[in-house]
C-alpha positions in Angstrom: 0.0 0.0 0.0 1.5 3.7 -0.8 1.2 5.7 2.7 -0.3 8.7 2.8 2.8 10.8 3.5 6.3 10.7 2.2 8.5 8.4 4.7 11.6 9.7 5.5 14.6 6.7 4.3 15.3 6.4 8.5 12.2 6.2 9.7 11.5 3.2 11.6 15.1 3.3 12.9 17.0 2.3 9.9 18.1 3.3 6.4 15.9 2.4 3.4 17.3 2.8 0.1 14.6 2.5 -2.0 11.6 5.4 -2.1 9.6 3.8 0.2 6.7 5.9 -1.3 7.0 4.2 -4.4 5.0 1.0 -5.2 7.3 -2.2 -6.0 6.8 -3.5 -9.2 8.5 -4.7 -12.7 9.7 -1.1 -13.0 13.3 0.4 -12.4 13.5 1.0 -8.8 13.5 4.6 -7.7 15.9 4.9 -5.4 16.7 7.9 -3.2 19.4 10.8 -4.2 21.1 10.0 -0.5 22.1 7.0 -1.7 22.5 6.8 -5.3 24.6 9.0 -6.9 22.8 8.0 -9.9 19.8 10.3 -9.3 20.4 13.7 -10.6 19.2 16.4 -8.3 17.7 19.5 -10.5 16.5 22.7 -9.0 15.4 25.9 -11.0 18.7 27.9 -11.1 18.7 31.2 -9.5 17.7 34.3 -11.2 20.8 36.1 -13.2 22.3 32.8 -14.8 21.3 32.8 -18.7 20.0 29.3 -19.2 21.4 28.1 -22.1 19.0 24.7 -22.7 15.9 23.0 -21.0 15.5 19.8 -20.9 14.9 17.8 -23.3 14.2 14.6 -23.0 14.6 13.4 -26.3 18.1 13.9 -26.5 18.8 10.9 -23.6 17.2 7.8 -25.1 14.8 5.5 -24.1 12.6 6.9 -21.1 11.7 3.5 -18.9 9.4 5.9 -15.8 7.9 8.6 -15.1 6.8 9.2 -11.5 5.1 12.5 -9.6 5.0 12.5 -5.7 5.2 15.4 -3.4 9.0 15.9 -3.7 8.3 16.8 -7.4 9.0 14.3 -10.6 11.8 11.9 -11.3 12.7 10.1 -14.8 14.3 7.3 -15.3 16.3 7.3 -19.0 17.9 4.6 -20.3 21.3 3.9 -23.0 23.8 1.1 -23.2 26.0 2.5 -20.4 22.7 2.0 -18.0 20.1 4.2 -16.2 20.5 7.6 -15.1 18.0 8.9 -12.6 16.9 13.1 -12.8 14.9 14.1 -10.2 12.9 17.5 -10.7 12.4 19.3 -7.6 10.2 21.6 -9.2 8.1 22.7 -12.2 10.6 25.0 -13.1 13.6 22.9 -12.8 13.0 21.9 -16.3 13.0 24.9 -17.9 16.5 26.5 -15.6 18.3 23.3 -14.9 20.4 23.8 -11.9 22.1 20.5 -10.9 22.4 20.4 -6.6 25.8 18.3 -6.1 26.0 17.0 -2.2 29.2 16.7 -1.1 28.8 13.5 1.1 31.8 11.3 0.5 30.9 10.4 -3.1 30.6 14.1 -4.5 33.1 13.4 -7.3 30.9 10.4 -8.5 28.3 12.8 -8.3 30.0 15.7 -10.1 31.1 12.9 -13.1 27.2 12.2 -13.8 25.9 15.6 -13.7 29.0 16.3 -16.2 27.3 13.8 -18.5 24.0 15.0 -17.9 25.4 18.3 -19.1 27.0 17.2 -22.1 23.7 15.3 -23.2 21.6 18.5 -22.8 24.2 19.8 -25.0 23.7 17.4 -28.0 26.9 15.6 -27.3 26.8 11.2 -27.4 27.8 10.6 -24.2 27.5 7.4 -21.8 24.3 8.5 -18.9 27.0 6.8 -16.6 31.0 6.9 -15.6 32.3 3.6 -15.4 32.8 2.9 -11.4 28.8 3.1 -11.4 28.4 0.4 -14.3 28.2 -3.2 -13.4 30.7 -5.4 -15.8 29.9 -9.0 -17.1 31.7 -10.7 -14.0 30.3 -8.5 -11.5 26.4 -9.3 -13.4 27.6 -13.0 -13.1 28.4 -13.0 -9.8 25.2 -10.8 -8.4 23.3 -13.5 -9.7 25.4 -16.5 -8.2 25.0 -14.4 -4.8 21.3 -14.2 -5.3 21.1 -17.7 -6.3 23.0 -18.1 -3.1 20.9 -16.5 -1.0 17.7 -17.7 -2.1 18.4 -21.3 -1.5 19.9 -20.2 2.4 16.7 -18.9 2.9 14.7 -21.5 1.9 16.7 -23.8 4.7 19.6 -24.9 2.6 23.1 -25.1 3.5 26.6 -25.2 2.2 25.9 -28.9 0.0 22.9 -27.3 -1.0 24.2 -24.4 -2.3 26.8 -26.4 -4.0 24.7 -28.7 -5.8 22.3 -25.7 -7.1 24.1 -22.6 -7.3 28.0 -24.1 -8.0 26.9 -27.1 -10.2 29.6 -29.3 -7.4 29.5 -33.0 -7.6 31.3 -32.5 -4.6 28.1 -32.0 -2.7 27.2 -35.7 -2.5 30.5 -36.7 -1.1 31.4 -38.2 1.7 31.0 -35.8 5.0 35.2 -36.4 5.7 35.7 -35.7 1.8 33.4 -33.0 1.8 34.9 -31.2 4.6 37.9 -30.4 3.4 36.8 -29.5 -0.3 37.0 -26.3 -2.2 32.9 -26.4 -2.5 32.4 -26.4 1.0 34.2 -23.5 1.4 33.1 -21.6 -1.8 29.5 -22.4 -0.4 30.1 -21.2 2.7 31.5 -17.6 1.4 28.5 -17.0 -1.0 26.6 -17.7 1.7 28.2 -15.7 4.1 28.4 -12.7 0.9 24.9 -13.1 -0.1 23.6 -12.1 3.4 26.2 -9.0 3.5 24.4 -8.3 0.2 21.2 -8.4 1.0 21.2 -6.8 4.3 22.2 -3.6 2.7 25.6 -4.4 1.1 24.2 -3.3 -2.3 24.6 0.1 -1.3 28.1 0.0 -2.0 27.1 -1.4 -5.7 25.2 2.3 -6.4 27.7 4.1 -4.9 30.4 2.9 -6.9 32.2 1.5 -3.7 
């Protein structure tokens, strides 16, 4: 159910990533600006500054969302390099694009997307993202062996399981003495041990570049 208010992302006691304002669903997540430097913070730039260009939307690609709440309006635009998120504070932000760069540890990362985002609004081909915030093919790979991981922990399995299913191990249905002392036990064990740091909020570090 969407609550009737905006949450704040501590309420309750701990962090939440995600918007919890926005409904989950096959869409790209919206996650907040606090903790991905991903999503672009636009304000209406002060009065004096000659705005050059507005924005325009068609010069990004393909536009996956579109979502209104009462911080303002966020898209979500897609290329190859992956998904950058702009969030309009307000009507005018649009119109006299002022990007708002926090400087919270991860301001350079920050700085590097909003340089894109410039160089897009200026008709230039440009990647939406810089490379420490795109996932390579081994890092995809092993997210989903993690995942994989995980799932089958949670459904009660353990380190044979999770060598049988997720690492494809014959080594699973040896002997408990040969088994101890094999490489799959202990390649088990570590996704294990990984996919729970994942989950319980170690893929912050994954949209912060880290």
């Amino acid at each position: 159910m969407r609550p009737s208010k905006l949450s704040s992302h501590v309420d309750g006691g701990c962090g939440v990533a995600h918007d919890p304002a926005s409904p989950v669903g096959p869409e790209p997540a919206i996650w907040l600006p606090e903790a991905s430097p991903t999503t672009l913070i636009l304000e209406s730039a002060p009065t004096g500054f000659k705005i050059v260009d507005s924005i325009n939307r068609d010069a990004f690609g393909h536009s996956l969302l579109e979502v209104s709440d009462a911080d303002g309006r966020e898209l979500v635009i897609a290329d190859g390099s992956g998904e950058l998120h702009v969030r309009l504070r307000d009507a005018q932000a649009a119109r006299r694009p002022a990007v708002l760069v926090p400087l919270d540890g991860v301001g350079e990362l920050r700085a590097e997307v909003a340089l894109h985002f410039a160089r897009r609004l200026a008709g230039q081909r440009s990647g939406l993202l810089p490379a420490a915030l795109r996932l390579t093919s081994f890092q995809k790979r092993r997210l989903i062996q993690l995942l994989h991981a995980f799932d089958v922990h949670d459904l009660g399995g353990g380190p044979r399981d999770v060598a049988a299913k997720v690492l494809a191990s014959d080594h699973a249905k040896r002997r408990s003495v040969e088994w101890k002392d094999s490489h799959a036990r202990r390649k088990a064990n570590r996704l294990i041990h990984d996919s729970i740091a994942l989950v319980e909020r170690g893929y912050l570090k994954l949209l912060r570049g880290l």
